[in-house]
N, C-alpha and C positions, 0 to 999 in steps of 0.2 A: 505289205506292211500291216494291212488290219490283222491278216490273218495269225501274223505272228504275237502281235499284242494281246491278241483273242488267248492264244495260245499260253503265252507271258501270264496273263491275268486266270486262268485256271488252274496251272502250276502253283503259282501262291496263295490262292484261296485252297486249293486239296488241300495241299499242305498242313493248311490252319484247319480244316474243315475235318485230318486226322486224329486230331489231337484230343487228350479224354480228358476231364478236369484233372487228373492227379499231373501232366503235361502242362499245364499252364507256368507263364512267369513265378516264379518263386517270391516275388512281392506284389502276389495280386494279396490285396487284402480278405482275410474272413472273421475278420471280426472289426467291432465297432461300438464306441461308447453312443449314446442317446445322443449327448452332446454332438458329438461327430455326425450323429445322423443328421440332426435338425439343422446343423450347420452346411450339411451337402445339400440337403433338400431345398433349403433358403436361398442356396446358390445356383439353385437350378432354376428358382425362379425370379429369382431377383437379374441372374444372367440372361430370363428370354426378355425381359422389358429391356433390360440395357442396349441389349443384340435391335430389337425392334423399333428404337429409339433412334439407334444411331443409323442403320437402315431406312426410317421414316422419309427423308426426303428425297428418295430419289424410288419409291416405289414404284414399279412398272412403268420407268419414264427412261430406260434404258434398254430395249428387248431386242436380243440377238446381238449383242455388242456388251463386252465389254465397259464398263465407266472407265471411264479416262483417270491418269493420275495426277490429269491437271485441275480436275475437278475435285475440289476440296469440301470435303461431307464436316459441317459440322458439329462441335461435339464443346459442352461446358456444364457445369453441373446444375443450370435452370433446363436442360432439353424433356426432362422427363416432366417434370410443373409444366412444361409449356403443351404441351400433347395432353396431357391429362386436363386440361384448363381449356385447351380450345380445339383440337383433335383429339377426342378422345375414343373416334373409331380407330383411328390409328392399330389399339391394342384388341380389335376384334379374334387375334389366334388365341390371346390368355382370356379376356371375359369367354370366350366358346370353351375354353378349357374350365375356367371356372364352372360352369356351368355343370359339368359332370361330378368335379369336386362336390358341387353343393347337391347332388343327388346323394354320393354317398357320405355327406354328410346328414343328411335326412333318413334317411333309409338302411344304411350300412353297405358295407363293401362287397355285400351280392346284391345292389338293386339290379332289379331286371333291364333289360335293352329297353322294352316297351316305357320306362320311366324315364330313360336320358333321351329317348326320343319324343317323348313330349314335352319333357323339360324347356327342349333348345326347339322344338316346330314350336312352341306357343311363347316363345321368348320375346322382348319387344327390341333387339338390335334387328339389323338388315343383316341382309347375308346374301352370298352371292353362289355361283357355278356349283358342284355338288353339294353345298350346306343348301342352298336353296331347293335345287331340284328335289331334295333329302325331305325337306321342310313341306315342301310342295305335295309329295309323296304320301306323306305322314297325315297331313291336315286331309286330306282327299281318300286314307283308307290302306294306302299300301304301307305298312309297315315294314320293321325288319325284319331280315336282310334285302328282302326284296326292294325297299326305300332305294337303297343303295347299288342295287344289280343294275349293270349297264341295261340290260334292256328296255329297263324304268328310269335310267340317270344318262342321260349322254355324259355326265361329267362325270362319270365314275373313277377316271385315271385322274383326274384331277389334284391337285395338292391339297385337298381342304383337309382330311384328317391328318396327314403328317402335319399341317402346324397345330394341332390339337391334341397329339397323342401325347403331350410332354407327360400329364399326371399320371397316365398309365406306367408308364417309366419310375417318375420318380415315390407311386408305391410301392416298387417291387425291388425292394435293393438286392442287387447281386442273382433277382430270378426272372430272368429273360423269360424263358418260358409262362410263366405267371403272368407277366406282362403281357406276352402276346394272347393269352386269354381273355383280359379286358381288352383288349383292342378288339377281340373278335366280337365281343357284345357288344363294342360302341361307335365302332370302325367303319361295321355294315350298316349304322344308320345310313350313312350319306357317302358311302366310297366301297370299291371294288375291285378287286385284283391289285396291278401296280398301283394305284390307290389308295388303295387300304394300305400293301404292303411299304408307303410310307410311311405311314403314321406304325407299323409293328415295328420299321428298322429305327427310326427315331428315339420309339421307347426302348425296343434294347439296347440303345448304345446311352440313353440315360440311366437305366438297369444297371450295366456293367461301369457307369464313372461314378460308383459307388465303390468299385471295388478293385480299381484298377486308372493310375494317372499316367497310363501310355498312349497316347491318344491313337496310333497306327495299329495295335492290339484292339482299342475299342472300336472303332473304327472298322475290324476285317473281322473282329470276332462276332458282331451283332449281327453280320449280313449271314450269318450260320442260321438266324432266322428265317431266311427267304428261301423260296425253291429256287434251284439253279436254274431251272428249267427257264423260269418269270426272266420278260425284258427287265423289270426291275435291277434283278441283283447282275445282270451283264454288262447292265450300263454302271451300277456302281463298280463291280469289275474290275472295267474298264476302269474305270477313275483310280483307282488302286492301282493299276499296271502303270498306268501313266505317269504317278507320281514314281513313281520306283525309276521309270526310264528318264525322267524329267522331273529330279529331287528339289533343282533351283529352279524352276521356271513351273509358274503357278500357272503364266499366260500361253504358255502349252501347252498345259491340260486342258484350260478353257477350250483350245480350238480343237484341239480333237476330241471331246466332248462337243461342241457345238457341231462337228461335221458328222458326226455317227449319232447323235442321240438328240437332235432341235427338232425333228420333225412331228408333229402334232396329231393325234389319230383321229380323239374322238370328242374332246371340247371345241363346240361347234364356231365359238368365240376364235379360239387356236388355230383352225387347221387353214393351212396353206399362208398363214402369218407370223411376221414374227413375235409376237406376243404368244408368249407359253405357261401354259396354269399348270400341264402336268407335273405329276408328281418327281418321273425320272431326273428330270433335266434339272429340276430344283432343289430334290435331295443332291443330287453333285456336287451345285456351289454349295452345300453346308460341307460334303468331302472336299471338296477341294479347300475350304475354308480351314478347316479341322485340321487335316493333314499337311498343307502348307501355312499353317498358323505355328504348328509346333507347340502349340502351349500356349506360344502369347497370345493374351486377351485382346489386348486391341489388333494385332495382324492376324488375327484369327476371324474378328469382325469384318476389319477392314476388305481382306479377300474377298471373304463369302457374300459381301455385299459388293464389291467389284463385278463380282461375275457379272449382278443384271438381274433382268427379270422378278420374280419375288423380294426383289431386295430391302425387304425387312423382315419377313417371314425366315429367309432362311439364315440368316445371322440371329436371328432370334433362336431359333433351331440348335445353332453354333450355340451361341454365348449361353443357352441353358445348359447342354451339355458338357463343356469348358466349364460351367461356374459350378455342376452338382460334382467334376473331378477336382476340383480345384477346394471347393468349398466357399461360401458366403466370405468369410474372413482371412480367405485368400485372395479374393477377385482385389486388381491394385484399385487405390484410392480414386486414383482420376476416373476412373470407369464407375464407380460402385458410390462416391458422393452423389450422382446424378438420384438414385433413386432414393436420399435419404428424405427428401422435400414429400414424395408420395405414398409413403410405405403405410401411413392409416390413411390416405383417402382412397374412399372406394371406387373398384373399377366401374365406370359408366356402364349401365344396364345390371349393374349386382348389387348385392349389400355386402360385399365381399372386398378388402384391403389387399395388400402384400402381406402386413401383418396378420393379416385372420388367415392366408393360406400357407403361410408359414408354420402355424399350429396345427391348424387342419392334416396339410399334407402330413406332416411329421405322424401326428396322430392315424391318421388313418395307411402308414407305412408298417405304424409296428401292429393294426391290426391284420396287417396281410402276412406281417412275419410273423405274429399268433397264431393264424390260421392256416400254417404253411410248416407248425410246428417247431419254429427256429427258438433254438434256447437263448433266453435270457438271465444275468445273472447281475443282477442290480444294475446297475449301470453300463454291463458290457452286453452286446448282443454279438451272438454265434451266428457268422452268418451261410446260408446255404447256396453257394453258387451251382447253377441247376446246369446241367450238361444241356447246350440249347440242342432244340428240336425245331426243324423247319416249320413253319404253317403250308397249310394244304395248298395246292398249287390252284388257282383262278386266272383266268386269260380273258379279260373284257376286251372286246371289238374283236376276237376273234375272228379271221377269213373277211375280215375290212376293211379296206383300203383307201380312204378317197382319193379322189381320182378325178372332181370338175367340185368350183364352188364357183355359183354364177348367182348375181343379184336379181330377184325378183322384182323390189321396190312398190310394190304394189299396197292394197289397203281395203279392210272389209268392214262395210260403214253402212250406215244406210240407204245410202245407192247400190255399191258393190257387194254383196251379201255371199258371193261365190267367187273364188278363185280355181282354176284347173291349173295342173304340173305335170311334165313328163320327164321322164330321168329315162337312163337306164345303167344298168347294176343290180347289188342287191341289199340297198339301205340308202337312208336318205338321213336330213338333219334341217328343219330349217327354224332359223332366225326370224326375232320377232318381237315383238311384246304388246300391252295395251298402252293407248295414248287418252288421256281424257281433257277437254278441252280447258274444262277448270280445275286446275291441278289442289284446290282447294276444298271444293267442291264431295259431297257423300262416292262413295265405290261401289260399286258392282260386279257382280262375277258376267260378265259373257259367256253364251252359252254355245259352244261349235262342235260341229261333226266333222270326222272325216271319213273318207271312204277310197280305198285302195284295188283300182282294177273293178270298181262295179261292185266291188264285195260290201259285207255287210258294214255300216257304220257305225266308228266308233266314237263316241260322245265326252266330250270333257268341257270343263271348263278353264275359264281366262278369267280368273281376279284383277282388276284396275287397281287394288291395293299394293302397293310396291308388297311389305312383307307376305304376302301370299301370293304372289304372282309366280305364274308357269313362264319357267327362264325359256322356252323355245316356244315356237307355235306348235311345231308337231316333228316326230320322228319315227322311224320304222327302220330296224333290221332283219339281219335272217330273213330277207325276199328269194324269193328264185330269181337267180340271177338275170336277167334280160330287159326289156323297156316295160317302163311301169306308168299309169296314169294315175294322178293324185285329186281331188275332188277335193275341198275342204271349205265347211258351209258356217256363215255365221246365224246361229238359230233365232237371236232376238237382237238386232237391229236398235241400238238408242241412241238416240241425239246424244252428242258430246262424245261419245265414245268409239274410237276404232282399235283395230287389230292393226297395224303397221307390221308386213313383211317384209322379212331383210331377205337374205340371202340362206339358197338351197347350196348344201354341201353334198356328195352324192358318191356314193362307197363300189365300190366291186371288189368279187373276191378274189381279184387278180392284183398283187403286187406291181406298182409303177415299175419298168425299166430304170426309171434314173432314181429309186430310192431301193434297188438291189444289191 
């Protein structure tokens, strides 16, 4: 059965994947008043609050299940005041995305990578799984892409730039391509391979509901972004074949999605649990939200936050791209009064509204169509739909498997100054963090080595500062495959402060029998 759907799901992706632009729908749009733009763009972001909003209560308190439909997600139009008033992390995917916005609104719409990566590591929200290890990276020296390369991020597959990528999208109307070039400069901050390759397929399918309101066309034609080769675009695929073979039942794609694609590789948090940050499995529930939404606004949320897991990120995902096809002054009433109460307060950690990204975006949309030489003719703009081109193929965790995650529970303190490990494979991951007695109290970096097989040691530090803190204690891949000893020393020893070890996760480049 998989093989056939494998099967199913390549047949209609060629298909689409033959096609040259003069081949497309006959009502994809190419052109567009200013108006119209600013109105798709409004929509796109006024749609990821609505999406993240209505998503907000049930974030990650659902994983590898389903929400029930007995469980009733509330929704009136005080939900969005109430999150911006008293959660206002809640909307950490749009202020992260902000953040980029207000690069290139500083500097114009070639700042360097080196600027939105200092922008967002010297930021004062928190952040977690690849924005932090990203963060962590940056603050300490490794810049991009390398910020972002598994070998420096265990959380490189992770979802954190698909919920970020929205602005790359909504300045590139109708040029995928374009788009997937600011993702390459902003992507490789803090994500890598399937990764990254969320946040390029998010933005082209915001690229293209500029120029196109068939959501199964937007939908198949953005994954023309992705190598075939990437799990990525086989698990979206997949989600594409499935809907085709199961048009009325959404809760069947869930599960054969969840039986082919739950499994966790390289988020040290993730693996062997059900709780999942990657990217795969959460770009889905926005396809399956998307695609069993049909257009409508609220079953289109509704779904994609049914699935689970991210569920407010990836209805957020949904409802901006639903709201840039649809447009601001489409999205219905009951969905779109929520955000009238917040549209000039600023997002928490910016100086930045809905209404200032409203302009912004707009504005810095036709400098990309200025610079990309699309004509404008007063009020109408010509628009150039780009024949998409893959991005280059990236394979994080490659050749690793895990294969044992066992708790250490141990602690490197003023007595315990040394812990020793032995695995065997060829990659490790473990869990951790600093603990400080008075959580009040100044911070300090801890200073530790580690040392792999006798070999030379390698030095880093451990911030007790949440925002600069190193999200694992230590990792290593690409080992020769066999038993390995782990040493790892803590160099300066202070009262109030330890290193608390969790749990070693532990790779080989052998494929489990029962995930074959």
């Amino acid at each position: 059965m998989k093989l056939i759907t494998l099967l199913f799901a390549i047949v209609i992706l060629a298909a689409c994947a033959t096609k040259s632009t003069s081949e497309y729908p006959q009502n994809l749009k190419t052109s567009l008043t200013k108006t119209e733009l600013q109105d798709k763009i409004k929509g796109g972001w006024a749609g990821q609050v609505i999406g993240c909003t209505y998503g907000g209560p049930t974030e990650f308190r659902y994983n590898g299940v389903m929400i029930p439909d007995s469980v009733v997600i509330p929704w009136d139009s005080t939900r969005c005041l109430w999150y911006y008033e008293n959660a206002p992390g809640l909307y950490d995917d749009v202020y992260m995305d902000l953040t980029f916005v207000d690069v290139f609104e500083k500097e114009g719409i070639d700042a360097p990578a080196s600027s939105h990566a200092m922008a967002y590591a010297n930021a004062e929200y928190m952040l977690w799984h690849a924005n932090q290890a990203g963060r962590y990276n940056i603050i300490n020296g490794i810049m991009p892409p390398q910020s972002g390369h598994w070998l420096n991020n265990p959380h490189a597959d992770d979802i954190d730039f698909q919920i970020e990528a929205d602005f790359a999208g909504l300045m590139s109307p109708g040029m995928v391509n374009t788009s997937s070039e600011i993702c390459d400069k902003v992507g490789h901050i803090m994500n890598y391979g399937d990764g990254w390759y969320g946040g390029v397929y998010v933005a082209a399918m915001y690229s293209l509901a500029f120029v196109s309101d068939d959501v199964d066309f937007v939908v198949t034609e953005a994954l023309k972004a992705i190598p075939q080769e990437s799990q990525f675009y086989q698990c979206i695929a997949d989600v594409i074949a499935w809907h085709k073979q199961y048009p009325a039942d959404w809760k069947q794609t869930w599960n054969e999605t969840q039986k082919k694609w739950s499994h966790d590789i390289g988020c040290p948090d993730g693996v062997y649990r059900d709780f999942n940050i990657d990217a795969k499995i959460n770009a889905a529930y926005i396809i399956v939200g998307l695609l069993y939404g049909e257009g409508d606004y609220g079953k289109t949320l509704d779904i994609s936050t049914r699935c689970g897991q991210d569920s407010d990120c990836n209805p957020a995902s949904a409802g901006g791209i639903l709201g840039t096809m649809l447009g601001y002054s489409n999205i219905p009433e009951e969905w779109k009064r929520a955000v009238y109460p917040v549209e000039d307060m600023d997002f928490k950690y910016t100086t930045v509204s809905l209404n200032d990204v409203y302009e912004m975006g707009t504005k810095h949309a036709l400098q990309v169509l200025e610079k990309n030489r699309v004509k404008t003719d007063g009020e109408k703009i010509e628009l150039t739909v780009q024949e998409i081109k893959p991005v280059i193929l990236e394979v994080a965790f490659e050749g690793h498997y895990p294969v044992e995650r066992k708790n250490i529970g141990q602690a490197l303190d003023t007595k315990t100054k040394e812990i020793f490990l032995e695995f065997t494979g060829n990659g490790f991951a473990l869990t951790g963090g600093v603990a400080k007695a008075d959580e009040k109290g100044s911070d300090i970096d801890l200073q530790l080595e580690m040392s792999i097989d006798g070999g030379v040691p390698e030095k880093f530090i451990m911030p007790s500062g949440f925002s600069k803190r190193r999200h694992e204690v230590a990792w290593k891949y690409q080992l020769p495959d066999g038993p390995h000893k782990v040493n790892i020393k803590l160099l300066n020893p202070t009262a109030g402060f330890k290193v608390k070890v969790g749990d070693l996760v532990v790779y080989s480049p052998k494929k489990p029998q029962t995930e074959m």
